[in-house]
N, C-alpha and C positions, 0 to 999 in steps of 0.2 A: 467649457474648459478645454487648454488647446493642448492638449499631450498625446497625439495619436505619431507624433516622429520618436518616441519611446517604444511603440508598442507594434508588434507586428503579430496579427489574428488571424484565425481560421477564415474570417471574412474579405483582409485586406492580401491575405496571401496567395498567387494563383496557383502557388505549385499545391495548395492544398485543399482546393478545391474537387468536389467528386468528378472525375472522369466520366466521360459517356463511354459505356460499356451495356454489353448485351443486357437487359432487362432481367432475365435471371439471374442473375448475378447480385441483384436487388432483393429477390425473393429470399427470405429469413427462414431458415426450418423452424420448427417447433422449439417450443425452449427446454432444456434437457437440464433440470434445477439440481445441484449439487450443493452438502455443505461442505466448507473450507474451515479448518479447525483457525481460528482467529489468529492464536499467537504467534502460530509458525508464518502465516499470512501476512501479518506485519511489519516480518523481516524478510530485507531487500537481498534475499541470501542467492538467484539467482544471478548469471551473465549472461552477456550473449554467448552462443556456440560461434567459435571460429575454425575456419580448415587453414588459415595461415598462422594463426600463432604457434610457434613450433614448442611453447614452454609453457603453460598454465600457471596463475599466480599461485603460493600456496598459504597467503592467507589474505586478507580487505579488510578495513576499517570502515562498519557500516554504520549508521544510524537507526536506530527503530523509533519512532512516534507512536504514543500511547495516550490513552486520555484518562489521565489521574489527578484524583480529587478535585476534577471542575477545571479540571484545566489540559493544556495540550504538553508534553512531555516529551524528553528527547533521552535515550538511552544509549550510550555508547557500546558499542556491540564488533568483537573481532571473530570472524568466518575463515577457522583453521580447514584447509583441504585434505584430501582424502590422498596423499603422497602424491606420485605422479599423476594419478587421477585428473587432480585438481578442481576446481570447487565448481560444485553444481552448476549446470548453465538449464539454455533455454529447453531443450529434446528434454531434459530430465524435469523439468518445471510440468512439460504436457504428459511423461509418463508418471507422476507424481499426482496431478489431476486422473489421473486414470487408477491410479492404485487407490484416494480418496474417493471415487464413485463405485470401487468393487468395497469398500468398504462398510460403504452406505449399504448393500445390497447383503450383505453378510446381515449389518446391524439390523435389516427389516426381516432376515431371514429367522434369525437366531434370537433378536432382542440383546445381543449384548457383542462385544468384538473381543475377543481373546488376547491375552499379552505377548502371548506367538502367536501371530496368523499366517496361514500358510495360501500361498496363490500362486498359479504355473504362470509362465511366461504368455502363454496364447490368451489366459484371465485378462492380465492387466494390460496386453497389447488390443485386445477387444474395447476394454475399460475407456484405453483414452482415443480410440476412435484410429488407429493405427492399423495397417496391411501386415500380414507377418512374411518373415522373411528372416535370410542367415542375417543379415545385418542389423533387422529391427531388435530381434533376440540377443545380437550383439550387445545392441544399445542397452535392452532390459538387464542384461550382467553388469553392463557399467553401472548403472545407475543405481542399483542395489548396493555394490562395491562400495561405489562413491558416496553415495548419502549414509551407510554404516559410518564411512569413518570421516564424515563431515562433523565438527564439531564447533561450536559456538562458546562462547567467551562472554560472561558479561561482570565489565573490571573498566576500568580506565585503558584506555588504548596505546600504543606503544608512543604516537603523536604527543599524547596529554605525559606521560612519562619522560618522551625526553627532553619537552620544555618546560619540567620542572628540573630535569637533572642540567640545564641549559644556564639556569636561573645562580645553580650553585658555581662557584670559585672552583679551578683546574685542580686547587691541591684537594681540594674535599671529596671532589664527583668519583663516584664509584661507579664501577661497572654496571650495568644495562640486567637486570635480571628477569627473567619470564616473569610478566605479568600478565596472567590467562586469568587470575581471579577464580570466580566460577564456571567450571566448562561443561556443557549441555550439547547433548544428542538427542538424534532425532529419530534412527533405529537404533539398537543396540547390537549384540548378533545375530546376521544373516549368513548363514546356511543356504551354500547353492546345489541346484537338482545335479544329483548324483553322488555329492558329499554327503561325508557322516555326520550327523547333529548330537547333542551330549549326551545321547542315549545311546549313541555308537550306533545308529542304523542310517539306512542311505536312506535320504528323503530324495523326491522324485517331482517334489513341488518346492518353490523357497517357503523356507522358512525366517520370518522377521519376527525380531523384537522390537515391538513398541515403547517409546519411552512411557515409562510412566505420567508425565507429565502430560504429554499430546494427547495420551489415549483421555484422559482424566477428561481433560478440556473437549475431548471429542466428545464423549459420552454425556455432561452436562449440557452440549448446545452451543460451546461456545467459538460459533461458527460465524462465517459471511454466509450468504449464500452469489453461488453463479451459476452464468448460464452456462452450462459448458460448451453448447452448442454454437453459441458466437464464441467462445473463447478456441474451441478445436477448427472451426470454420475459417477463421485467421492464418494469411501467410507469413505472415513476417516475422522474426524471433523477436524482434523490438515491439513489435502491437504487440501481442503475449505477455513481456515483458512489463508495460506500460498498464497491460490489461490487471495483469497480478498485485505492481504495484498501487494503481489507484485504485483499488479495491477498499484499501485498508482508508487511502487520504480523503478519499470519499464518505468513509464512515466518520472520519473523525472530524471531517468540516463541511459534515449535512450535505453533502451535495459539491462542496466545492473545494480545488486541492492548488497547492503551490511546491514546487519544491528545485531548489538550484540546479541549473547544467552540469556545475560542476561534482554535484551528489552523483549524479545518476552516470556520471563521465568513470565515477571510483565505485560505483554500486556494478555498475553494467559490462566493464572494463572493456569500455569504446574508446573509440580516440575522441579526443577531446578538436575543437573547430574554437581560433579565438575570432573567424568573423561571423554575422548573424545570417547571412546568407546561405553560408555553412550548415549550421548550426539549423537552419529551418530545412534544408535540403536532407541533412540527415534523421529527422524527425519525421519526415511530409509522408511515408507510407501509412507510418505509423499510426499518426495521426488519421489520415482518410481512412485507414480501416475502423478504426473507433469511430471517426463521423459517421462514417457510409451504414454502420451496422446501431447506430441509433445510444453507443455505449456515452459518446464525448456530445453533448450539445454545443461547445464554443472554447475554443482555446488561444491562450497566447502567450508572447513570448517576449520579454521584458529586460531588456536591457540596465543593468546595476553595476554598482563600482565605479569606479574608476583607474585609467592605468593598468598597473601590473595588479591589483585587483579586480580587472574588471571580469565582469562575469555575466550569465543572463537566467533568468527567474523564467519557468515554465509557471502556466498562469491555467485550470483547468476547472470549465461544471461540468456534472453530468448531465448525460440525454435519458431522453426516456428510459429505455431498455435497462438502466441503470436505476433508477427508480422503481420502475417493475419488479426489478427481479429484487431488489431492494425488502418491497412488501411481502414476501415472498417469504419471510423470516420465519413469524410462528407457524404457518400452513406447513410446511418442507421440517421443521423442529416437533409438529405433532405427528407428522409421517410416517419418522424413522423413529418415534417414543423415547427424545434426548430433553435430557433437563433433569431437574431434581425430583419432579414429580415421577418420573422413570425410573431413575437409577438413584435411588435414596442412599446405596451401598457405597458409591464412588464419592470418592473424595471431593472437596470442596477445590474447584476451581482458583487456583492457586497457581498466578504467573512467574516463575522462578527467575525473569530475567529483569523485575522490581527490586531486586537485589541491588542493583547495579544504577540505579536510578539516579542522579545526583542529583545535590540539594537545590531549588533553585535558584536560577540567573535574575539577578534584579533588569542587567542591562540588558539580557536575553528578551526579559518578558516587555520592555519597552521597543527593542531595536524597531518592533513592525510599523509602531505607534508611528515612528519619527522617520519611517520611509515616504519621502513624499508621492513615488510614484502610486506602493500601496495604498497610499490617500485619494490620491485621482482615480483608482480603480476600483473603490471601494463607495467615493461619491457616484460616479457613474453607476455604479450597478444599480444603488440605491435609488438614484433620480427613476432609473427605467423601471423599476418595480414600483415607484411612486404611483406613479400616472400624473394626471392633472394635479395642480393644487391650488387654493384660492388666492396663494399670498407665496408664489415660487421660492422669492430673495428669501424669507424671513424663513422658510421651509431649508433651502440650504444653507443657510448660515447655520441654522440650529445644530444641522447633520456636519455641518465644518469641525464645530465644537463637539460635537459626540464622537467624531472621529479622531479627535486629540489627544481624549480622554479615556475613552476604551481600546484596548488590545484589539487590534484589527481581528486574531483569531476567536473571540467573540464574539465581532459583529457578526461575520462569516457564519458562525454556526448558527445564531439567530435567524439569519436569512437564511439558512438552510433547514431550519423549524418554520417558519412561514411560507418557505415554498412548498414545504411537506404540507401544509393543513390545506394548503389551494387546491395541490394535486390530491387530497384525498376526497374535496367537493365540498369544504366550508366553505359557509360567504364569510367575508373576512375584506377589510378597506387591509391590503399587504402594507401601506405607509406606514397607516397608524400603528398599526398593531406591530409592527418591527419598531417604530419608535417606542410604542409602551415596552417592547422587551429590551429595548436598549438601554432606557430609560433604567431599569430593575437594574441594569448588568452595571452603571455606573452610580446608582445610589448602594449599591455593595462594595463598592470603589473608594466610597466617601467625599464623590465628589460633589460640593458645595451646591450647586445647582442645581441636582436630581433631588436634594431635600425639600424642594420647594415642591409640595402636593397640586399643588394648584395653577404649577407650570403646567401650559397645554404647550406640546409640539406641533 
């Protein structure tokens, strides 16, 4: 199959090849395991930090991906900023990993996290692996400020609003009116060291409120875990970036993630590159430090659209390191004593941003189906996890036809259940046994050919 002038990978690319660099530099610390409360994880709420933007947006139209009722789900999500502050970037993403590892350390200390927790500055600058300094403390006030009056939205976006008001006739359309829908935070009030708190006394540490909602989901488990050690180890604000985001796309497609340039151009608020050359030059740190540090096994970068459509499909598995820490789930959840068995008190994990969830896209759930390059990169994968087979043709023709028919984000999670059973040391033929799961995925389908029992793949 000749489709490699579509595609440009971590293997055909030089600029993103590992550099020879001092040997230490190779050497990995210890893994430093943290859990990541899941919901907040899933949303792309960070940007990069800039020293030239002289105005911060103050608010983004993001998406969040979720995996609801057997399926993969798109949630339309708007990220109101904290006034001139403006919205979360990468420094607060690391000091945010750092406030979730003093947490951890609270919950193993106490058994439980308070709805005001109180932590000094030198805590959470310890926490996320930071020097202290006037400027670090600087940052620690920002970032407290900012994530208080960070607030989230989950409604129809002001996009989907005004190409319905677009739709109406000039005499009828009315004026544009806030549609915030449901709006969710993430602290509530914070109280900075030296201010009065609503008891009127000067507190000397911050004092934050947690939403109810996050602490809930913290206390149940409903976590990632990471390493934080690769993730604070990392220069660049866009690895970090990268690292936060495919956490979640990792979870949601076993091991394997996709998601457009032009997402992560409005998620990251980068400058967007319409050539690929571009487009891989401003990725390629990012990328090497994910290779180098074992998080990205193989990535690429896909060219789609056309014209004033055109656009390009980031294409990602994970590496080891990712996997590992992966496994890492209930050992790191028995730890710190999170789950139901623990906290029978706390509420029932309950994602409040399912509100918002629309019904779904018929032509949404087809669009992957009918991407041809998705097909090419979906037969390759599968050929190479095949191995040999005794009868190739009649082997990929089968797989031609099971790729027509099943939601590519299907196969994808399948193959990311058969590469989980390999790497945990079943023997297992990965062919068959991805055909027998594929096979399930489209006799629930209805399709006419999985009915037949006594078809062998």
């Amino acid at each position: 199959m000749d489709h490699a002038d579509f595609v440009t990978s971590s293997e055909e690319n030089p600029l993103n090849r590992v550099l020879d660099t001092p040997k230490k530099e190779f050497l990995l610390t210890a893994p430093v395991l943290l859990l990541s409360e899941h919901i907040l994880g899933s949303i792309p709420l960070w940007e990069v930090k800039s020293k030239n933007r002289r105005e911060g947006l103050r608010e983004k139209e993001v998406v969040r991906e979720v995996y609801y009722r057997g399926e993969v789900r798109k949630i339309p999500l708007v990220i109101y900023a904290s006034g001139d502050l403006g919205l979360p970037n990468s420094v607060d993403l690391e000091l945010f990993r750092g406030f979730e590892r003093w947490a951890l350390r609270q919950l193993e200390r106490k058994k439980t996290l308070e709805p005001i927790v109180k932590i000094s500055g030198a805590e959470i600058l310890h926490a996320a692996g930071k020097e202290p300094s006037g400027a670090a403390y600087a940052e620690v006030d920002r970032f407290f400020l900012r994530m208080a009056g960070t607030m989230i939205s989950a409604g129809r976006t002001k996009t989907e609003v005004a190409g319905e008001e677009r739709t109406r006739s000039s005499l009828t359309r009315k004026r544009l009116r806030s549609n915030k829908g449901i709006v969710f935070k993430i602290f509530g009030t914070v109280v900075l060291p030296g201010q009065p708190n609503k008891k009127g006394e000067l507190v000397d540490k911050y004092e934050v409120e947690l939403a109810s909602w996050y602490r809930d989901s913290l206390l149940m488990g409903n976590c990632f875990v990471i390493d934080h050690s690769l993730f604070s180890g990392m220069k660049g604000s866009l690895s970090k970036l990268l690292h936060q985001l495919l956490h979640n796309l990792f979870y949601l497609g076993k091991g394997h993630a996709e998601q457009r340039y032009s997402d992560l151009v409005r998620y990251w608020q980068i400058k967007q590159y319409l050539a690929k050359s571009k487009v891989i030059e401003q990725f390629a740190e990012a990328h090497r430090e994910l290779v180098k540090r074992g998080f990205l096994e193989h990535w690429q970068i896909v060219p789609v659209g056309q014209r004033d459509q055109k656009d390009f499909l980031f294409v990602w598995d994970a590496g080891a390191a990712w996997w590992k820490t992966e496994a890492q789930l209930p050992t790191v959840q028995a730890k710190y004593e999170l789950g139901e068995a623990h906290h029978i008190d706390a509420d029932p994990v309950i994602d409040p941003f399912l509100s918002a969830l629309p019904e779904p896209s018929t032509r949404a759930a087809t669009t992957s189906v009918t991407d041809s390059n998705s097909a090419a990169r979906l037969l390759d994968e599968i050929m190479g996890l095949s191995g040999r087979r005794k009868d190739p043709e009649v082997w990929e023709k089968w797989w031609k036809r099971a790729i027509a028919a099943v939601p590519h984000p299907r196969i994808w999670l399948r193959i990311g259940e058969v590469k989980e059973r390999k790497a945990r040391g079943e023997r297992i033929n990965m062919g068959s046994y991805l055909a027998k799961l594929v096979k399930i995925e489209a006799k629930t389908l209805g399709v006419p050919w999985a009915e037949d029992e006594n078809r062998s793949a």
